[in-house]
N, C-alpha and C positions, 0 to 999 in steps of 0.2 A: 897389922890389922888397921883397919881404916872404920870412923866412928862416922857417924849420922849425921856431925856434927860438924865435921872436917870436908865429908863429902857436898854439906850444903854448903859451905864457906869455899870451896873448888867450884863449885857450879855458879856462886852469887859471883865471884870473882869474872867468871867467864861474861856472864850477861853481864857485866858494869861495862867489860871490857868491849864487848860487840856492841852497846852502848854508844862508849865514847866513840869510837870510830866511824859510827851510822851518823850520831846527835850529841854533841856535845852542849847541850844547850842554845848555840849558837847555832848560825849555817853550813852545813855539812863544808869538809874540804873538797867537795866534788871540782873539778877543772873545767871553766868559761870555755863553754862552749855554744853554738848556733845549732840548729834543726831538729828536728824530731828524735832521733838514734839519742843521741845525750840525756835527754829527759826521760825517756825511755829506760837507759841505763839509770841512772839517779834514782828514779821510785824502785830502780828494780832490788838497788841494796838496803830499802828500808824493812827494818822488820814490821810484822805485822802488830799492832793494827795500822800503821801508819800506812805502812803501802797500800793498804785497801783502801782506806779515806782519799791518799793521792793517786791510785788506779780514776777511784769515781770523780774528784776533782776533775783531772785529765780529759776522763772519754765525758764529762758534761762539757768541758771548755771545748772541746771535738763539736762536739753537738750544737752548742749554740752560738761559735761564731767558725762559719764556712773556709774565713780566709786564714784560720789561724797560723799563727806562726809561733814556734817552740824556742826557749835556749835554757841554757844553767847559764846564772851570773849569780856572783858573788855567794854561792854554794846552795843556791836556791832555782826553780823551775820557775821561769819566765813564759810570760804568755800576751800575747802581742799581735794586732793587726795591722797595716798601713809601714811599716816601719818601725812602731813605737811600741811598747810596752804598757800594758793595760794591769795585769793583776800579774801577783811569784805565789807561789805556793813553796814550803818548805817543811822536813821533820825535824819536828823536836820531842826529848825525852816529853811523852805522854800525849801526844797531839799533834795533828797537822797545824801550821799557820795559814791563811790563804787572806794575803794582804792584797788591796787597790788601792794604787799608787796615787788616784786621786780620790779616794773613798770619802775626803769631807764633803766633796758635791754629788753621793749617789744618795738615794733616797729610796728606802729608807738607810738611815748612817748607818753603818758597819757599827758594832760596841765598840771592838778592839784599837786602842792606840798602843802602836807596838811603838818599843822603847827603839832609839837609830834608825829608824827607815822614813825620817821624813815627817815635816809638822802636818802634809794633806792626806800622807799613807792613814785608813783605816781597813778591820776586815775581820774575820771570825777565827776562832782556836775550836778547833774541829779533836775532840776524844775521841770517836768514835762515827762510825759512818753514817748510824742512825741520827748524827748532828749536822747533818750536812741538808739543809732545808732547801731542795735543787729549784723548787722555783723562783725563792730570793735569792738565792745563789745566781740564776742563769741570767734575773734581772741585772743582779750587779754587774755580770760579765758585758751586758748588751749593753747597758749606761756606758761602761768603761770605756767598751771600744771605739762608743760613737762621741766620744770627747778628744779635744785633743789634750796632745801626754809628750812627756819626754822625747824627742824622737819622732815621733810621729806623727800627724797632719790628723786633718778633718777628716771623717767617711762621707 
């Protein structure tokens, strides 16, 4: 017979484990990849809430720059115009990331200084979809692109 107790310590076990494998804290092991299909697949194995936050990240970065271009690098959702790379989005246990790789020149500053990505990376730790404020959001997206970046040239 199986206790109440044993079955919740069976099912915590399962969710640590889907877990680790979606979010390890870190950048998912998703595999470097270019174009839309990849990124596509990447928000598709996050669980929810994350994958909603990165669906609506996604279809605003769709939205507000025309020429967008997609990839996964280094286990994160890369988003890019002209060649270069403007803002990643990625899941972590409890939250979307959605860093801009030059986020100390947008205005208003981003709060977030995330730990390894850079002394100009800033950007928001997204709970919850209802945190996701799409008109400073779209601003940051439209700063990003129209600067130059890694990779990338002038618009």
């Amino acid at each position: 017979m199986t206790s109440s107790r044993t079955t919740a310590k069976t099912a915590n076990t399962r969710t640590d484990s889907k877990l680790l494998v979606a979010m390890t804290g870190k950048a998912s092991p998703a595999k470097a990849a270019e174009g839309n299909e990849p990124v596509f697949a990447y928000i598709a194995t996050m669980p929810q809430p994350q994958r909603g936050i990165a669906e609506r990240v996604d279809a605003l970065a769709a939205k507000t720059l025309p020429d967008l271009q997609r990839a996964v690098k280094w286990g994160m959702a890369y988003y890019g115009v002209g060649g270069g790379w403007c803002f990643s989005s990625g899941a972590f246990v409890g939250h979307v990331k959605l860093m801009f790789i030059r986020g100390t020149e947008l205005e208003p500053r981003p709060p977030v200084t995330p730990v390894g990505m850079g002394k100009a990376t800033r950007g928001v730790e997204l709970a919850s979809v209802d945190d996701l404020d799409e008109r400073l959001v779209a601003s940051w997206m439209e700063q990003a692109a129209a600067m130059p970046f890694f990779g990338g040239r002038k618009r």
